[in-house]
C-alpha positions as CSV (number, residue, x, y, z in Angstrom):
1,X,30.6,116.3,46.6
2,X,31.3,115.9,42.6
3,X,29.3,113.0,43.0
4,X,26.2,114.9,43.8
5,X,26.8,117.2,40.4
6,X,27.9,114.3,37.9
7,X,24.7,111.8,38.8
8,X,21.9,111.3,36.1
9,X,18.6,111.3,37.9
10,X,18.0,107.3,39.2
11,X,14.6,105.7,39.2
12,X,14.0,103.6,41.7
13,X,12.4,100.2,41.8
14,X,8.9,99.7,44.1
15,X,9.2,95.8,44.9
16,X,11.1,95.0,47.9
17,X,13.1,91.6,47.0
18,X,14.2,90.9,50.4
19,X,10.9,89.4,51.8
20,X,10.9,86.9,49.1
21,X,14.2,85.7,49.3
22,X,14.5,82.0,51.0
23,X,17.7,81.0,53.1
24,X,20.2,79.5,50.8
25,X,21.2,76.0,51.1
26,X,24.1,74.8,52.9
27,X,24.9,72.0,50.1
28,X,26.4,72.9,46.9
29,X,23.3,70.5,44.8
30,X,20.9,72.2,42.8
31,X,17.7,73.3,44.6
32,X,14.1,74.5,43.4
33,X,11.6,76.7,46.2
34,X,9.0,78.5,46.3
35,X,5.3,78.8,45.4
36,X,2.8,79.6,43.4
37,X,-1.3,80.7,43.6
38,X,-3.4,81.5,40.9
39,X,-7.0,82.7,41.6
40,X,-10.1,83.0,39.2
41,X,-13.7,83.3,40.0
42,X,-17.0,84.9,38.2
43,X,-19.7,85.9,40.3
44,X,-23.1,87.5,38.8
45,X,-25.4,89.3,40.9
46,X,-26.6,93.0,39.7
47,X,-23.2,92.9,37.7
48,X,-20.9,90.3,36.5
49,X,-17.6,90.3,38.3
50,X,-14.5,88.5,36.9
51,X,-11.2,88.1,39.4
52,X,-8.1,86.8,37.7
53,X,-4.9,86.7,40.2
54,X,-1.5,85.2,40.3
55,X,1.2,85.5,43.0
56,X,4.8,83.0,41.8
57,X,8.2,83.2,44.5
58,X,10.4,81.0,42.5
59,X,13.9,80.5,43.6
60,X,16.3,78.2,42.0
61,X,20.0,77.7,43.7
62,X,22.5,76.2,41.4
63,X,24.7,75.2,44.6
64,X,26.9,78.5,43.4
65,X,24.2,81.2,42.1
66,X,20.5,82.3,43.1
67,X,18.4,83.1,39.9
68,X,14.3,84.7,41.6
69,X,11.6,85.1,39.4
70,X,8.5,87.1,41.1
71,X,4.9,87.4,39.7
72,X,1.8,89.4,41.2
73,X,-0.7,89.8,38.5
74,X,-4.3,91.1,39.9
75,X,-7.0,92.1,37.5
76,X,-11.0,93.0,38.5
77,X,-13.1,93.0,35.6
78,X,-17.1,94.8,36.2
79,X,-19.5,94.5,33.1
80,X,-16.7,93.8,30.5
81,X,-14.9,97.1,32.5
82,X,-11.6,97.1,34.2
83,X,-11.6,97.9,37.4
84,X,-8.3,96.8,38.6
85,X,-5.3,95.8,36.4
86,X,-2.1,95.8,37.9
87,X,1.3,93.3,37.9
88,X,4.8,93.2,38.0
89,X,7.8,90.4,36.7
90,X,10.7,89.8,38.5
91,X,13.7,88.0,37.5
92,X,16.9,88.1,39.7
93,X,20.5,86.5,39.4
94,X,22.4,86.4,42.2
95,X,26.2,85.0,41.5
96,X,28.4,83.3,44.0
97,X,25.9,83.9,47.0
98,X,27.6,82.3,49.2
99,X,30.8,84.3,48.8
100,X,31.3,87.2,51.1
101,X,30.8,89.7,48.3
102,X,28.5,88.7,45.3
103,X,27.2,90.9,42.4
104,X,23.5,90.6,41.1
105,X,21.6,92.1,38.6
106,X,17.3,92.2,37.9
107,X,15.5,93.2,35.2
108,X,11.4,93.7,36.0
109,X,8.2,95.0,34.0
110,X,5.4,96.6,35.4
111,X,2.0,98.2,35.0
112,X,-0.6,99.4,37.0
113,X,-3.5,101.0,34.9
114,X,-4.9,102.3,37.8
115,X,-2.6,104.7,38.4
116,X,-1.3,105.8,35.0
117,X,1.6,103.3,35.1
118,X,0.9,101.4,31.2
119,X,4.1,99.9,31.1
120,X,7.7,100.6,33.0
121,X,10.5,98.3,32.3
122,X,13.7,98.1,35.0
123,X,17.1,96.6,34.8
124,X,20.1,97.1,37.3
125,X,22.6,95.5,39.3
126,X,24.2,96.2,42.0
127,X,26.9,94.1,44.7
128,X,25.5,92.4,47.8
129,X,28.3,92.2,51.1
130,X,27.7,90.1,53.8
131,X,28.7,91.3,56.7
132,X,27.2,88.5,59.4
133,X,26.4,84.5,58.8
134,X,25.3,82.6,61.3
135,X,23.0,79.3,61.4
136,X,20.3,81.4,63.3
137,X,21.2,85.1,61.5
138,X,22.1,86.4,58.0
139,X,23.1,90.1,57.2
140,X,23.9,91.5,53.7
């Protein structure tokens, strides 16, 4: 119960990680995965309409630690107006991943002019436990 009366108010972070992590590799050598998309077109009809958009999963595993970098960029441009700006950057480290307990820590920027969101800068950590690995099933 003290717990509940010393906390500071936490803000939480909107991008859910998990989907984006890839199984970690078995070996102990250094490993790159993921992808990348970038989008751009211009179309003119009764308006001009510019689409810039980028989507990055990059995951490096340095046979002990997991670093995940994350990108979404999407901006919608009408007449020299925005329509749509919004993006976020991820960078993850986990340490010793394939250790029962292993810390990690992020740090992220993101905006979303849309919604009143100009800029908002996150950093944290936190400790990942493994509680099942299997070849089939993984549970943290």
């Amino acid at each position: 119960m003290l717990l509940i009366f010393i906390t500071a108010p936490l803000y939480g972070q909107v991008l859910n990680v998990e989907s984006f992590r890839t199984e970690a590799t078995i070996d102990t050598t250094a490993s790159w995965s993921g992808e990348t998309a970038f989008d751009v077109s211009l179309s003119k009809f009764n308006e001009s309409v510019f689409f810039l958009g980028n989507e990055t999963n990059a995951s490096y595993f340095s046979g002990k630690h997991r670093y995940l970098f994350l990108t979404s960029v999407e901006l919608i441009n009408v007449d020299g107006a925005s329509v749509i700006s919004n993006g976020y950057f991820h960078l993850r480290s986990t340490f010793n991943e394939n250790k029962t307990v292993s810390p990690e820590i992020f740090t992220q920027y993101q905006y979303n002019e849309n919604l009143g969101l100009n800029e908002r800068y996150l950093a944290g950590g936190s400790v990942r436990y493994r509680f099942l690995d299997r070849q089939d099933i993984r549970g943290s």
